[in-house]
C-alpha positions as CSV (number, residue, x, y, z in Angstrom):
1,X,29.3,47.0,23.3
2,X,29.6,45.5,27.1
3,X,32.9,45.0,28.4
4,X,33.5,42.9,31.7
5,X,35.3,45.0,34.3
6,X,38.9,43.2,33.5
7,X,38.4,44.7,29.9
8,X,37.9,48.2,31.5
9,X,40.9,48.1,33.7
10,X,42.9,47.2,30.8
11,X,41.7,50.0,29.2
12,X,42.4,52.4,31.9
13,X,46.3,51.0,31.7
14,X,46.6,51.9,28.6
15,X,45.0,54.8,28.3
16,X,48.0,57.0,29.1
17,X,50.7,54.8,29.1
18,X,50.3,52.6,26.0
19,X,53.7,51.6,25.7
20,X,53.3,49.8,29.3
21,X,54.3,46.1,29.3
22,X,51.8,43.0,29.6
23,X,53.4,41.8,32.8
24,X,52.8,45.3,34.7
25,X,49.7,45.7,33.0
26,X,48.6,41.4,34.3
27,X,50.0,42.7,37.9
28,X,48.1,45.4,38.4
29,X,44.7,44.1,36.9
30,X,45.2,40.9,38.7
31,X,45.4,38.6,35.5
32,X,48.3,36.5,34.5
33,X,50.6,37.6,31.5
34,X,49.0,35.4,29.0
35,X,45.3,35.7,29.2
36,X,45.9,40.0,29.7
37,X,47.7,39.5,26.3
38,X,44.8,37.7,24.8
39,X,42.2,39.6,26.1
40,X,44.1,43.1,24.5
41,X,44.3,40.8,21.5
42,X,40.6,40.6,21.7
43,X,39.6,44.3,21.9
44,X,41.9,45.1,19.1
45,X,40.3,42.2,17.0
46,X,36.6,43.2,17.7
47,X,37.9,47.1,16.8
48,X,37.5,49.1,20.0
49,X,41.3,49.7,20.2
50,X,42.4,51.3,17.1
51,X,45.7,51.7,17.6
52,X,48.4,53.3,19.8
53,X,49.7,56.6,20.0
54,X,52.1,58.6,21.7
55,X,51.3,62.9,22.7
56,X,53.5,64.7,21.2
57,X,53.7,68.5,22.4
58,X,55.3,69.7,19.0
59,X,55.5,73.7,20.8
60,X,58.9,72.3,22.3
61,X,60.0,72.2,18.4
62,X,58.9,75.4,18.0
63,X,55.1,75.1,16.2
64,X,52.2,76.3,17.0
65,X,48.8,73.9,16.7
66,X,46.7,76.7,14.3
67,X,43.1,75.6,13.5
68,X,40.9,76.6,10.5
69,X,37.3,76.1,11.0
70,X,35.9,76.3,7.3
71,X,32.5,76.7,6.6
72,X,32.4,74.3,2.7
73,X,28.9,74.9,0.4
74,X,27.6,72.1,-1.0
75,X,29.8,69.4,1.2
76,X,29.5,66.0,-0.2
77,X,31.5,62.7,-0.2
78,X,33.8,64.4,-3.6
79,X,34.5,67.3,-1.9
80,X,35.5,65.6,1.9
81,X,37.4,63.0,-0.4
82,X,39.4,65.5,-2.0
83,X,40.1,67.8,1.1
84,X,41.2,64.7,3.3
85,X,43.6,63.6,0.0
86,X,45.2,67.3,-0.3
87,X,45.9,67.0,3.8
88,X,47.5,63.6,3.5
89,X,49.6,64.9,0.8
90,X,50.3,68.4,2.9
91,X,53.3,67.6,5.5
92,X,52.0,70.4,8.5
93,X,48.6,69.1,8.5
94,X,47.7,67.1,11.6
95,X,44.2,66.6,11.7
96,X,41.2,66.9,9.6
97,X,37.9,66.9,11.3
98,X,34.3,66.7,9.3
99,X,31.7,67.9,11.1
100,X,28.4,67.9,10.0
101,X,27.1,69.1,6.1
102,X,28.9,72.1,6.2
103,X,32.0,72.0,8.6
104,X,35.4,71.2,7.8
105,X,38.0,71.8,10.8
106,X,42.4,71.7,9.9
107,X,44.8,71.9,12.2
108,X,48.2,73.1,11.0
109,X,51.8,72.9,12.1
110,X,53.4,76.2,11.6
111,X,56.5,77.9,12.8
112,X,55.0,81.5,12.2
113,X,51.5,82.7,11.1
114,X,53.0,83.5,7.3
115,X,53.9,79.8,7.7
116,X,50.3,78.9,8.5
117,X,48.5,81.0,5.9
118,X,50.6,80.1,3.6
119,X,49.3,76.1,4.2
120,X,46.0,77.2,4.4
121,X,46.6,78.8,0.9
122,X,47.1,75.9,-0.6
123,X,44.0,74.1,0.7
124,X,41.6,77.3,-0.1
125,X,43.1,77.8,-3.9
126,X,42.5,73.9,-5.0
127,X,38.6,74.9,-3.6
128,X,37.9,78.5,-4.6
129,X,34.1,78.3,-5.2
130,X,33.4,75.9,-2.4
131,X,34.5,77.4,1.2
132,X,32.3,80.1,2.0
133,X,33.9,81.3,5.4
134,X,37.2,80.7,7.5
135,X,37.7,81.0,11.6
136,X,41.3,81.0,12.8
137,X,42.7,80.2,16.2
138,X,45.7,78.7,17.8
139,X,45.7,76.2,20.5
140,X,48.3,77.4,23.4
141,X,47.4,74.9,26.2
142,X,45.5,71.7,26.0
143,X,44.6,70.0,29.5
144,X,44.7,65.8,28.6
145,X,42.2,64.1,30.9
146,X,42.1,60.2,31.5
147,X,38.2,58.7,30.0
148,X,37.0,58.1,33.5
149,X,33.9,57.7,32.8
150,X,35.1,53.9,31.5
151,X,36.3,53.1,34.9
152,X,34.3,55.0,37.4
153,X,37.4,56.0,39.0
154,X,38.1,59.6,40.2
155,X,41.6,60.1,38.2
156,X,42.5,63.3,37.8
157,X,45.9,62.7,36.3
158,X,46.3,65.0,33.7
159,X,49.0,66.1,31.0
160,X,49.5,69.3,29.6
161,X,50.6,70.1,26.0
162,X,52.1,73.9,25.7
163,X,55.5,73.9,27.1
164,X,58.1,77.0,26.8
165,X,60.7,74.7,27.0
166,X,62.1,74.2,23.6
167,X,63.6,70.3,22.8
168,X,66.9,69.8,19.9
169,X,66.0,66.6,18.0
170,X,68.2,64.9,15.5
171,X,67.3,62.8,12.7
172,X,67.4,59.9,14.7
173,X,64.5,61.5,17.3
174,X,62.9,61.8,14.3
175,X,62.8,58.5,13.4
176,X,61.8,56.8,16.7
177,X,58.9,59.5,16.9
178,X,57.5,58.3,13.2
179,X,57.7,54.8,13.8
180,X,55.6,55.3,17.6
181,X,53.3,57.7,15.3
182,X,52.4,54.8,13.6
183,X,52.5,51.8,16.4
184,X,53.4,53.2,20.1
185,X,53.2,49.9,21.3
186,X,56.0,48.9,18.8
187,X,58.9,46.5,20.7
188,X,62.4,48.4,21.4
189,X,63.6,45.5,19.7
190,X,62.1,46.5,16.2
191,X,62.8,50.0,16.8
192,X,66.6,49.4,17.7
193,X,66.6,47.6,13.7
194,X,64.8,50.6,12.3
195,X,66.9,53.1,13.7
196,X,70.5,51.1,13.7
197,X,71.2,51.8,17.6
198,X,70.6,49.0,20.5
199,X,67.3,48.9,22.5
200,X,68.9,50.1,25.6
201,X,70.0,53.3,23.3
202,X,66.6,53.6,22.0
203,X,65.0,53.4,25.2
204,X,67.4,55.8,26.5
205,X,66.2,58.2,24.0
206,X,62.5,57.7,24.2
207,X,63.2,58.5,28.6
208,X,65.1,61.6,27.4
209,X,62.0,62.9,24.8
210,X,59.7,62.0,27.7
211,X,62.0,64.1,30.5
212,X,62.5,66.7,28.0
213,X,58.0,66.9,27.5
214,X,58.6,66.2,23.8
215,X,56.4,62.9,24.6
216,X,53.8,63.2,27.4
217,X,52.8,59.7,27.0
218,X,51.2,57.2,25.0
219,X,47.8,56.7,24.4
220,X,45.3,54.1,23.2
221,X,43.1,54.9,20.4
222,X,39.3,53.5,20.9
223,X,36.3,53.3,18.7
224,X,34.0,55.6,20.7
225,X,30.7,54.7,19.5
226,X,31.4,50.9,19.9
227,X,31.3,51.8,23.3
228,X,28.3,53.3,23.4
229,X,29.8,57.5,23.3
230,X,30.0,60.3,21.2
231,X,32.7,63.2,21.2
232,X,31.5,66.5,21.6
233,X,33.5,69.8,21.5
234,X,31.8,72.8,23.1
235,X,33.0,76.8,22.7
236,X,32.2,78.8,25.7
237,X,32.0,82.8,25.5
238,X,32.5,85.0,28.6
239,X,31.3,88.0,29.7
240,X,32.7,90.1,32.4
241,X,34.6,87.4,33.7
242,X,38.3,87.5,36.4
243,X,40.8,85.2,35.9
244,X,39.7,83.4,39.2
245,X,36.3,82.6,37.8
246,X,38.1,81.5,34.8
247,X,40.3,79.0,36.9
248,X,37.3,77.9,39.0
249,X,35.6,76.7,36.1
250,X,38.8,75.2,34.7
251,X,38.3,72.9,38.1
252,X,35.1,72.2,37.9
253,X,36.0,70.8,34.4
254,X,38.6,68.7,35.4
255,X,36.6,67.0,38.0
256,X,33.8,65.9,35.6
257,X,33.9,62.3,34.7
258,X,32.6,63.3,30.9
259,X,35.5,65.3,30.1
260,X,38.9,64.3,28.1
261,X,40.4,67.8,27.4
262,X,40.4,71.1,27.7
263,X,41.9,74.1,25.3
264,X,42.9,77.7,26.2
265,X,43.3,79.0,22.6
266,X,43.6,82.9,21.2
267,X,41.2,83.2,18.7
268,X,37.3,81.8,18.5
269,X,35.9,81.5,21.9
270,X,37.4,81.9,25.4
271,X,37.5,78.4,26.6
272,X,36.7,74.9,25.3
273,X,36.3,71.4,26.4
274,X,35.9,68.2,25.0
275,X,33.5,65.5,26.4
276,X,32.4,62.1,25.3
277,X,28.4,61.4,26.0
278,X,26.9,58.3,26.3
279,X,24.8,57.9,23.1
């Protein structure tokens, strides 16, 4: 789908900072308030933004981000049905990710790795006959990349999830982070009812999660392949390589228009990245 140049720079707004207001958002795309707020209402409509989201880097709570790459004979609708239904119902499982006729990928929340075998228990036991072979890895660092390939602008802003730091929430953190889970856009107003606290106290307490790296931002959620892309992940394997050489591709990475992340994980491979290609 072919967006004018106005539609793109709205995009690139919210691309990391989805919670931004219309008026900054008119100001800086050089549209007034109303017809900025009717053209977001337009993408949204025609489905190209999904939704609103904020980063949450859950290793300041204490988890770690484990993946299960399973290998499922004989993957049909039934069986993706039922493995998407027993992760909705599981608490620690963030993602599921079908790839494929034979790929099934989890990512679990777990405090230890008893913790996050005993999760993937639960899945493997309900499909005993059907999942022929398991990887494991966990995610340490992930490097968040703007889609710059939407703007044709050389941003390399980028936010890291992995921090040492370790954040204290209370229930009402918890709260305010399920609520921007489901709408990150949502007003301070609404939240402020949810949560029994004023806006200024809400707001307050989202500025503190964001100081603290708890929230790295908030991002919008697009329909790739209305667009025109596809995501790709890709798993590279060294040999014989330093550090430095390491780093130097890191760079190079980070300066390609095409890529939106990349993981340093212990486990499968020894570096991946994450790129969306025009299909």
């Amino acid at each position: 789908m072919k967006l004018s140049i106005k539609d793109m720079k709205i995009l690139h707004e919210l691309d990391f900072n989805a919670r931004l207001p219309i008026t900054q958002i008119a100001k800086r795309i050089g549209l007034s308030p109303e017809v900025t707020s009717y053209r977001i209402k337009q993408l949204e409509l025609k489905g190209i933004i999904k939704g609103y989201v904020p980063m949450i880097d859950i290793s300041t709570l204490g988890y770690m981000f484990c993946r299960f790459r399973l290998i499922v004979e004989n993957l049909n609708s039934d069986i993706e049905e039922k493995i998407i239904s027993l992760a909705k119902g599981t608490p620690s499982i963030g993602w599921v990710i079908i790839a494929g006729n034979s790929t099934v990928g989890l990512v679990l929340y777990a405090k230890s790795m008893r913790e996050a075998e005993k999760y993937y228990s639960q899945i493997a036991t309900s499909f005993p006959t059907t999942i022929k072979s398991k990887e494991f890895s966990v995610a340490h660092r992930i490097y968040h990349f703007r889609r710059k390939y939407l703007y044709g602008l050389k941003d390399n802003e980028e936010l890291i999830w992995g921090n040492d730091q370790k954040v204290m929430i209370d229930a009402i953190d918890r709260e305010i982070l399920n609520n921007l889970i489901t709408n990150a856009r949502v007003k301070y107003t609404e939240l402020a009812l949810i949560v029994k606290l004023t806006p200024m106290a809400v707001l307050n307490r989202i500025k503190r999660l964001k100081k603290e790296k708890l929230i790295l931002g908030f991002r919008s959620v697009l329909d790739l392949q209305k667009l025109g892309y596809n995501h790709h992940k890709i798993y590279l394997f060294f040999q014989n390589i330093t550090l430095s050489r390491k780093e130097t591709l890191k760079e190079f990475l980070r300066q390609e228009l095409f890529v939106v992340y990349i993981t340093e994980a212990v486990g499968r491979s020894d570096l991946e990245f994450e790129m969306h290609v025009k299909t």
